[in-house]
C-alpha positions in Angstrom: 0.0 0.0 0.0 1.0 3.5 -1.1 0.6 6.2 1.2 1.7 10.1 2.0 3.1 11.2 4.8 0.0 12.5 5.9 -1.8 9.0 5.8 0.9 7.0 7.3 0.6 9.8 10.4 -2.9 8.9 11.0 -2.1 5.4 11.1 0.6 5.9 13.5 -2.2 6.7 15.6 -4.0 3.2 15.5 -1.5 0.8 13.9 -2.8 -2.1 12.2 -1.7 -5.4 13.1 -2.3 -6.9 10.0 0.5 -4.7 8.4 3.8 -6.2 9.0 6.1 -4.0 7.1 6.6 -0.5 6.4 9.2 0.8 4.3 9.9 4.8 4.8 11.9 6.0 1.3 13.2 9.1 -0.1 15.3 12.1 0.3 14.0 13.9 2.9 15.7 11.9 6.1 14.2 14.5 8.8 10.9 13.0 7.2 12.1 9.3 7.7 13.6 9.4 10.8 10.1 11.4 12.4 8.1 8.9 10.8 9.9 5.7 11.9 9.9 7.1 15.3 6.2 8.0 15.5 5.5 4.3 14.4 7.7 2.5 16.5 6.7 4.5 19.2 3.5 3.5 18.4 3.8 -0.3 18.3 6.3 -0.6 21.0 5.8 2.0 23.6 9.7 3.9 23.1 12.6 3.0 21.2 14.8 2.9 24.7 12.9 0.1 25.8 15.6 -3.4 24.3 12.7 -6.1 24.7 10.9 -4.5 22.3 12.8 -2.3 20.1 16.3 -2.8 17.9 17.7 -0.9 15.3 20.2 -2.7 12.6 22.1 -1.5 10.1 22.0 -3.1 6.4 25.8 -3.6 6.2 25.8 -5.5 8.9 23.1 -7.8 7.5 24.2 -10.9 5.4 22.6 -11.8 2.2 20.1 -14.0 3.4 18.8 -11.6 6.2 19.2 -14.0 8.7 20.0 -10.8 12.0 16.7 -9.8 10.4 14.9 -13.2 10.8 16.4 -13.8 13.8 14.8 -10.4 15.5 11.8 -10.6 13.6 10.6 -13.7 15.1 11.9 -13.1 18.8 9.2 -12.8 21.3 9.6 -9.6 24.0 9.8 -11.4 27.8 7.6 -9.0 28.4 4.7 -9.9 25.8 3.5 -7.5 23.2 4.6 -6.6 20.1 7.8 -5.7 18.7 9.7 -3.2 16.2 12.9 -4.1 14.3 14.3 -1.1 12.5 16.6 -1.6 9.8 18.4 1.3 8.2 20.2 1.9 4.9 18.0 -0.6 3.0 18.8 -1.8 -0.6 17.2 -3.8 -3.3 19.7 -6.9 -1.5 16.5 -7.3 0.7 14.1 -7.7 -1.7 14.4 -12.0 -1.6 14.4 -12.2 1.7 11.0 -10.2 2.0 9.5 -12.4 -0.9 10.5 -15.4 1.5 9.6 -14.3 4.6 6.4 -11.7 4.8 3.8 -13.7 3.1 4.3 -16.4 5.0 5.3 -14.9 8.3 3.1 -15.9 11.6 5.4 -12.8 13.5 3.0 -10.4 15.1 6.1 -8.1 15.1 6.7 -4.9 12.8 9.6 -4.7 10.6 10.3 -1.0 9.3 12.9 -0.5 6.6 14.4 3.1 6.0 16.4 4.1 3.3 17.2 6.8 1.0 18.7 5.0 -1.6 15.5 3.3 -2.8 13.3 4.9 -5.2 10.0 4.2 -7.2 11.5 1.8 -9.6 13.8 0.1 -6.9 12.8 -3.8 -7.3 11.6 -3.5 -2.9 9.4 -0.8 -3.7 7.6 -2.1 -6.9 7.2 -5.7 -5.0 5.7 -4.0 -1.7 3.6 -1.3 -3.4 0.3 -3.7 -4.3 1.0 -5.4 -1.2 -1.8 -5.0 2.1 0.3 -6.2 4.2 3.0 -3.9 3.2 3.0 -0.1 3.7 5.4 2.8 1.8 5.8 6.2 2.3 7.7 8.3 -0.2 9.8 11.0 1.6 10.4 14.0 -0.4 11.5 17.7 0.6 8.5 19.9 0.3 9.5 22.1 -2.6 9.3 25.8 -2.2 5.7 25.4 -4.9 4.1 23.6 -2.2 4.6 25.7 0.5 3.2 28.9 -2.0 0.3 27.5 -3.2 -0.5 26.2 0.2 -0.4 29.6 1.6 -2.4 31.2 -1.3 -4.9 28.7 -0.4 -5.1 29.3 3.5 -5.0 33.1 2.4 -7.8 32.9 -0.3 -10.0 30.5 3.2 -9.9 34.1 4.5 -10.5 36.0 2.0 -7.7 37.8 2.0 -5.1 38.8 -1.0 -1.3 39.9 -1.9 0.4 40.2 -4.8 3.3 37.5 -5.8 6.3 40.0 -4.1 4.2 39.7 -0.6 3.3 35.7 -0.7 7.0 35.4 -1.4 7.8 36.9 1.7 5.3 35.9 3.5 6.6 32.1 2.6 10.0 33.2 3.7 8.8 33.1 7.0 6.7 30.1 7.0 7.9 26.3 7.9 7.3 23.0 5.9 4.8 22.3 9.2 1.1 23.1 7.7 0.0 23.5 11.2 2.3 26.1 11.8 1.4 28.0 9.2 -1.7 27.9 9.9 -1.4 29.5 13.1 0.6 32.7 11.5 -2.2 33.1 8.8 -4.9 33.3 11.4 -2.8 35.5 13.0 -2.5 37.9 10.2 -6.3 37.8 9.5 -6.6 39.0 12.7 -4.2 41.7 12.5 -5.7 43.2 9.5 -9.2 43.1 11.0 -11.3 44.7 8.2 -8.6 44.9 5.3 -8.7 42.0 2.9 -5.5 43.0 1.1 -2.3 41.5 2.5 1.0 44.1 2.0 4.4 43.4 2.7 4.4 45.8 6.1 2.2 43.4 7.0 3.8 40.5 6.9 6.3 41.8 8.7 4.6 43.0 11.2 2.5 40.2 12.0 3.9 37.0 10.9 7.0 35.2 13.1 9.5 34.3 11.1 9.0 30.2 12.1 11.5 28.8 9.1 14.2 28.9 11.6 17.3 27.8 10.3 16.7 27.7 6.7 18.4 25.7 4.2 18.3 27.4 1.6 20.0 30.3 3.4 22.8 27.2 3.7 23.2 26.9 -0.1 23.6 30.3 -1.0 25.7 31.4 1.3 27.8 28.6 1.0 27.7 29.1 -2.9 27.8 32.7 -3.0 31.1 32.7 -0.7 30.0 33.8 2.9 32.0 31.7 4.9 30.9 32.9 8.6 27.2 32.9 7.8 27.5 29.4 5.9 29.1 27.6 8.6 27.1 29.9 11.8 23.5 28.4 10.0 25.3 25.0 9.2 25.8 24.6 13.2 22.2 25.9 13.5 21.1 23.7 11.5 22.5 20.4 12.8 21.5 21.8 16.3 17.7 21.8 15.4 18.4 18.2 14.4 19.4 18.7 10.2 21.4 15.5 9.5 24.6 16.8 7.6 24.3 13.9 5.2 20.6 15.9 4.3 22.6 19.3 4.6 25.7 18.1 2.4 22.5 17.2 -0.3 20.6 19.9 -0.7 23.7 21.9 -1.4 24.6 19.2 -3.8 21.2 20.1 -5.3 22.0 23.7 -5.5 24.9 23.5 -7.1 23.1 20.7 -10.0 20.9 23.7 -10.4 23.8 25.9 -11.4 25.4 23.7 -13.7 21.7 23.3 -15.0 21.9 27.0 -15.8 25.6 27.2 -17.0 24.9 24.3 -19.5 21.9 26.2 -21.1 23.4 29.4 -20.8 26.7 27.7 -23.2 24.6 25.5 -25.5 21.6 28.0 -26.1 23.4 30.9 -25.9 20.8 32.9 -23.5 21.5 35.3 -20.9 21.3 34.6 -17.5 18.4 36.8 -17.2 16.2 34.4 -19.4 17.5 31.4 -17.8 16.6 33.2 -14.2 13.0 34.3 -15.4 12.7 30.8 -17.1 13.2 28.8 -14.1 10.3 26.5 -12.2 9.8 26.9 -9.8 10.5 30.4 -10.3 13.2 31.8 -7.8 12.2 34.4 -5.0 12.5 37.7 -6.1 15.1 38.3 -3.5 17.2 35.0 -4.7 17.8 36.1 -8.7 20.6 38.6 -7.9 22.9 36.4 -5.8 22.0 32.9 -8.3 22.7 35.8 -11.2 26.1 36.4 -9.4 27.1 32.5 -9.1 26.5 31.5 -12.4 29.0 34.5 -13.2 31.4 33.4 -10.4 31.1 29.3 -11.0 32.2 28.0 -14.1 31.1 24.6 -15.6 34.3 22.8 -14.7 34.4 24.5 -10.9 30.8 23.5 -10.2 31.5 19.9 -11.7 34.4 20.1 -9.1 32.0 21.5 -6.3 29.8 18.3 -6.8 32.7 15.6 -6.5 33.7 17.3 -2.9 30.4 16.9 -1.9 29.6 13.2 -3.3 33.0 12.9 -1.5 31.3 14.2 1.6 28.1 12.7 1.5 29.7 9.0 1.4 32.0 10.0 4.3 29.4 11.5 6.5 27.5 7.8 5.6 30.5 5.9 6.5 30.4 4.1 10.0 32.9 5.8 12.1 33.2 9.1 10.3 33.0 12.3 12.2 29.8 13.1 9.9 29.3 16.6 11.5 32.8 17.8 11.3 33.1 16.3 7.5 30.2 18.7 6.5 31.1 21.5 8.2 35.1 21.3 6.4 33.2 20.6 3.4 31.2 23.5 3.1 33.8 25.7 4.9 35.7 24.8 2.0 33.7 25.0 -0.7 32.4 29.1 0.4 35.9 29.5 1.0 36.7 28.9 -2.4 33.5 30.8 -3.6 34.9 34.0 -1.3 38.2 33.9 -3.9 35.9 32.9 -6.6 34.1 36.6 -5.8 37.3 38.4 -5.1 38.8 37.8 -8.4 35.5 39.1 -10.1 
């Protein structure tokens, strides 16, 4: 069974025993790790609690998944039912669940994480059509979402902006729906009579609840900032940002630059066009600093940019590795270089 996020919340809330797998995919690890704990917590009371909790690791699993059989079938001394985590998953486990769920009389829950794994991964296409099987695709809400979720809770009150002021107003705002929920209601309130929203308004009335944002992250560590890139790095990791995640998205930024750089070469368009061509379109107050990379990052230093952080992202996966100091001397690095980059210009 396929569900969202959303779904696989509400059944957190009553699990089903019938269901004897789950398998949380995708890129957005905050997502995973949340969701594995709100399901584990709900099957087995807490993950501190060894009689009915364990967490594995798939490189420490042999190719017939016998740790996992093993676990899976063990019985808590103190009765009820039990979770066994594995993280890291690959399409190696794919026999072993063939062999074992469908005929599995285990009242236990097994939940697989991985971010790895993908539609078309051999695991997911053999669980999806499965009822005894859940998935839950975890992807990083794209800055699309979060504005046409706003216009919607905006247009519920019948209120209005223009695209400069819902851009701002979605600076502020957090990937948690809730949330933002809160800070519109709050705004409606503020502008009692008035239906139109302006920008004095937003920032007078709405709390800037992104926090630490990522995106802040990528820029500055692209656009050669080296004390603001690594001062919201440590923020970032503090609030609980994995630095595998972190290392990612500014592995995704910089693809989006080389994106740009290719078309700008081949087609022969300005950065301008490539800027206003984008979607999703940038935030106003992003064009002039990605404007300024593309002039400061060439093809062959942005190709160079990604092998660091492929580099990175492996080590800070590697058991053993410092992961939070690999990041941080990885993106210390790479603004470093981007501040000489700038210099030069």
């Amino acid at each position: 069974m396929n569900f969202k996020p959303a779904q696989f919340e509400s059944f957190c809330k009553y699990p089903n025993p019938d269901v004897k797998c789950v398998v949380l995919f995708g890129t957005n690890e905050g997502a995973i790790s949340t969701l594995h704990k709100k399901c584990a917590e709900a099957v087995c009371g807490s993950t501190d609690d060894a009689f009915h909790y364990v967490l594995l690791d798939m490189e420490n699993i042999s190719k017939d998944g016998a740790e996992i059989y093993a676990e899976f079938y063990a019985q808590s001394l103190m009765g009820g039912r039990r979770v066994i985590a594995v993280k890291n998953v690959d399409n190696n486990l794919t026999a072993f669940l063939k062999n074992t769920l469908p005929e599995t009389t285990s009242e236990n829950l097994l939940i697989l994480m991985s971010d790895s794994l993908n539609t078309k991964s051999s695991l997911i296409m053999w669980a999806k059509d499965r009822t005894d099987v859940i998935i839950v695709g975890c992807y990083e809400e794209r800055e699309a979402d979060i504005a046409q979720e706003t216009a919607k809770m905006l247009a519920e009150k019948g209120l209005t902006a223009d695209v400069p002021t819902i851009q701002a107003l979605c600076a502020r705002l957090s990937p948690d729906s809730k949330v933002n929920q809160g800070e519109i209601d709050k705004l409606a309130m503020y502008l009692d009579e008035r239906k139109v929203v302006t920008l004095d308004d937003v920032k007078a009335a709405v709390s800037d609840v992104a926090g630490a944002n990522v995106e802040d992250l990528c820029y500055f560590t692209a656009g050669g900032d080296v004390v603001k890139a690594c001062n919201i790095y440590n923020r970032l990791v503090k609030e609980g940002g994995e630095p595998s995640m972190l290392v990612r998205q500014i592995s995704y930024h910089f693809s989006k630059l080389l994106d740009s750089a290719a078309i700008i070469t081949e087609e022969g368009k300005s950065a301008d066009q490539v800027i206003q061509a984008m979607r999703p379109p940038l935030m106003f107050y992003r064009k002039d600093d990605y404007k300024r990379q593309l002039q400061m990052w060439s093809k062959d230093r942005i190709l160079g940019a990604l092998r660091v952080l492929y580099d990175c992202e492996r080590d800070c996966k590697t058991t053993g590795m410092p992961a939070e100091e690999c990041a941080s001397y990885t993106i210390m690095r790479l603004a470093g270089a981007a501040q000489k980059l700038q210099q030069r210009r």
